[in-house]
C-alpha positions, 0 to 999 in steps of 0.5 A: 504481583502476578508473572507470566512467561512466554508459552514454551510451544511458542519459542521455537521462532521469535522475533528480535526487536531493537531496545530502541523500540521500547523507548519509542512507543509514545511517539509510535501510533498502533498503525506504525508498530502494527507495521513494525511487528509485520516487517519484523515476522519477515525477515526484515523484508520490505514489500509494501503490497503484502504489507498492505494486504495483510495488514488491510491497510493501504500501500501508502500507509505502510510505506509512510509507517516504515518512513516513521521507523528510518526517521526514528534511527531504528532502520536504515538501507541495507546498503548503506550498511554495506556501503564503504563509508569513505567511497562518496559514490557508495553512499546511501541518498541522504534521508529526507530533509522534510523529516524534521518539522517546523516547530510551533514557533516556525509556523506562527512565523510563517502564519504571520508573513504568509496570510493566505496559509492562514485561509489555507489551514481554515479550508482544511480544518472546515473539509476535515470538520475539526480544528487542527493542532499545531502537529496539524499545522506543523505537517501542512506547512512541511508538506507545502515548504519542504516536500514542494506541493502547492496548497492546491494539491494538498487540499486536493489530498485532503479531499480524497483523504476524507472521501474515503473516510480517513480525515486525519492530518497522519493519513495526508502526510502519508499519502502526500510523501508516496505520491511525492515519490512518484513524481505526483505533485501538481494538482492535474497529477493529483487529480488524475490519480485521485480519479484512478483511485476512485475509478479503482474503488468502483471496479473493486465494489462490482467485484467484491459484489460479483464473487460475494467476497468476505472482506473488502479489495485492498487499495493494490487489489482494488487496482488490479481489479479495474485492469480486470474490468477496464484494461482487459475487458473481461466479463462478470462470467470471465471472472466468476469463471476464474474466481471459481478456479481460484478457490477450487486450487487455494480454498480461499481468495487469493487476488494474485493467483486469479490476477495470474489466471486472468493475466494468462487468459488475456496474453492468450486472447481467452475472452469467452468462457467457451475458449477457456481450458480445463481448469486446474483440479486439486483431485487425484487422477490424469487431470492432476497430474498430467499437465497436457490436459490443461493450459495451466500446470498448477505446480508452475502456477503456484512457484511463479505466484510466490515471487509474483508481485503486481507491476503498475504503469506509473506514467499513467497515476 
């Protein structure tokens, strides 16, 4: 039997992995360790947007992948740990209840006393254009029963799921419980949001388009981008101008860094292109090292880009 052994090269920073883990890997999908391993390699800090990023999966992805993780017992608030455990005004909220699902004697049950379920899980199986399982079920009914959303959000859901090319029960059940989150629960709720969704695709398209990107917009970048278009109005020459900036001071795309270029230029009432300062240059000389020569001093840019983190209207998706 061959052995192998860990590069010594690569033992100067590792990862600390409970053992629990292990046991779990039958029940853990490759999303939810991918996850698993991102969150680990920073410090056990939790950011759903970089997450995301990194991972080319959507926020709401990452967020029902961590869930997987605290219903599994692995992971819990940091501050419920710190907690004092016999001060009931310190306890950490109680996990979801909707986490344990019914088992398949529970939805034949339900199937048996609510016949449109029945009609409503057919709908389903004929928008995914497969037959559900009774894990499928099991999750519609938690969803409809426990996490309070009527049959016509989640179809709605569905819909949207298969839209953009993700027709799998997983994939609704994680989007339904981020939207729950946010108080996204009525159908007009849900449609609104689909539409901010869809509208947000588009404006990440024409972008993706307009730069020649490499790689396509994540869901929080493809957002960003519609607040460039729709929100601040700024022009296909606007943002090439930034892009160019962008990549003249990162040497790669960094959605955040020209979200920051063209959140100043907005605050400042830059809209044309011959309003714009002198852009950063990485080059040696004045213009590198004296900041009076341009509106942006790229050593703030840089620190404040570090703790950036896009902020979202919630009242309006």
């Amino acid at each position: 039997m061959a052995t192998y052994v860990w590069d010594p090269r690569e033992m100067g920073s590792v990862l600390a992995l409970p053992a629990g883990v292990a046991d779990r890997l039958l029940a853990a999908g490759p999303e939810q360790l991918r996850v698993l391993l991102w969150f680990s390699r920073h410090g056990q800090c939790w950011d759903g947007a970089a997450c995301a990023a990194d991972l080319h999966m959507e926020p709401a992805e990452c967020e029902g992948c961590l869930r997987f993780w605290m219903e599994q017992g692995l992971l819990m608030d940091a501050d419920a740990l710190a907690a004092p455990v016999d001060t009931p005004a310190t306890k950490a909220p109680a996990p979801r209840a909707a986490a344990v699902k019914p088992v398949w004697q529970e939805v034949l049950a339900y199937q048996q006393e609510h016949r449109e379920f029945n009609d409503f899980l057919e709908a389903v199986s004929a928008r995914m254009g497969r037959s559900l399982n009774h894990g499928d079920n099991a999750t519609l009914l938690y969803l409809i029963t426990t996490a309070g959303l009527s049959q016509a959000s989640v179809m709605m859901m569905v819909g949207y799921a298969v839209s953009v090319g993700k027709p799998t029960i997983r994939y609704v059940e994680n989007l339904a419980l981020s939207w729950v989150d946010q108080d996204i629960v009525t159908p007009e709720q849900v449609d609104h949001k689909i539409r901010q969704l869809q509208q947000a695709a588009e404006s990440a398209a024409k972008v993706e388009k307009l730069l020649l990107l490499s790689r396509p917009l994540t869901t929080a970048q493809a957002i960003v981008a519609d607040t460039w278009l729709h929100s601040w109005g700024f022009s296909d020459e606007m943002l090439a101008r930034a892009h160019a900036i962008t990549m003249e001071n990162c040497d790669k795309f960094s959605a955040a860094y020209m979200n920051r270029i063209l959140e100043r230029w907005h605050a400042e009432g830059i809209d044309r292109p011959d309003r714009i300062p002198a852009p950063i240059s990485k080059k040696k000389g004045p213009a590198a090292t004296n900041p009076a020569e341009s509106s942006l001093d790229a050593q703030e840019f840089e620190e404040q880009l570090l703790k950036y983190r896009p902020k979202f209207n919630k009242d309006k998706g």
